[in-house]
N, C-alpha and C positions, 0 to 999 in steps of 0.2 A: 134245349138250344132254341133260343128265337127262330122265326121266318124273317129268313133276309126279304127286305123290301122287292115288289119287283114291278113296280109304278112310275119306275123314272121317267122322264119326258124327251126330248130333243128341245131346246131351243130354234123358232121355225122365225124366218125373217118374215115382215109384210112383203106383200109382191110390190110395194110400192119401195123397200131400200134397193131394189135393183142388186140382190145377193150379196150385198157388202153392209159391213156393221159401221153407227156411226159414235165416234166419238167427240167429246165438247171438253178441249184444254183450256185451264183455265190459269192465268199467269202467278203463282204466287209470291213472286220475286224471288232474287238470287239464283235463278236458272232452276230453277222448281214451279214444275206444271202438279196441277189436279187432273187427273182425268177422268171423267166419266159418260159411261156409257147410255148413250142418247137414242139409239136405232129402236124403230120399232119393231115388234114382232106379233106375232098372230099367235104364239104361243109358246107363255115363257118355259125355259128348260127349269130343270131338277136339279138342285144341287148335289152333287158327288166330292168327298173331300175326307177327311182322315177318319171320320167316324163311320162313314160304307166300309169304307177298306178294311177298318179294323176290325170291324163284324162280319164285314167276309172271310176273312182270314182267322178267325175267329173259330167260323162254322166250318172250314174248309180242316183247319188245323184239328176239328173233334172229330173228324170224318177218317183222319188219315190212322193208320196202324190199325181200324175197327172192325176188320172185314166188312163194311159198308161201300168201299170203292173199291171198282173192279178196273184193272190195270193190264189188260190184255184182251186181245181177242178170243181166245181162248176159253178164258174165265168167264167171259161177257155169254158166247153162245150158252156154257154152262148152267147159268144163274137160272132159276126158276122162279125167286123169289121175290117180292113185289118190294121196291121202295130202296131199290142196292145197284 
């Protein structure tokens, strides 16, 4: 199984947007705008979208019925064994 990514970012605004994102409409007749995203930032985010998800769920779903995950307290103080 892959290593899920685990380098994602936050999206950070400049201290100069005053916490608020900006956007620039653009008219394109018939009551139909363009919108795009104009704010600046000090550091762009990571994209997260159907393809994280699905490899998470992916790696979660080969995990499950394997005695790999432990599902109790119980079991948890038990476990001796490195990497479960």
């Amino acid at each position: 199984m892959a290593d899920l990514p685990v380098n994602f970012k936050d999206a950070i605004l400049a201290s100069t947007m005053d916490g608020k994102r900006r956007v620039k409409l653009t008219d394109l007749g018939n009551g139909i705008f363009s919108v795009e995203d104009v704010t600046e930032y000090s550091q762009e985010g990571s994209s997260y979208g159907a393809n994280e998800v699905n490899s998470l769920n992916q790696t979660v779903n080969g995990k499950v019925d394997t005695g790999t995950v432990v599902d109790s307290a119980d079991d948890a103080s038990a476990v001796t064994e490195t990497g479960i």
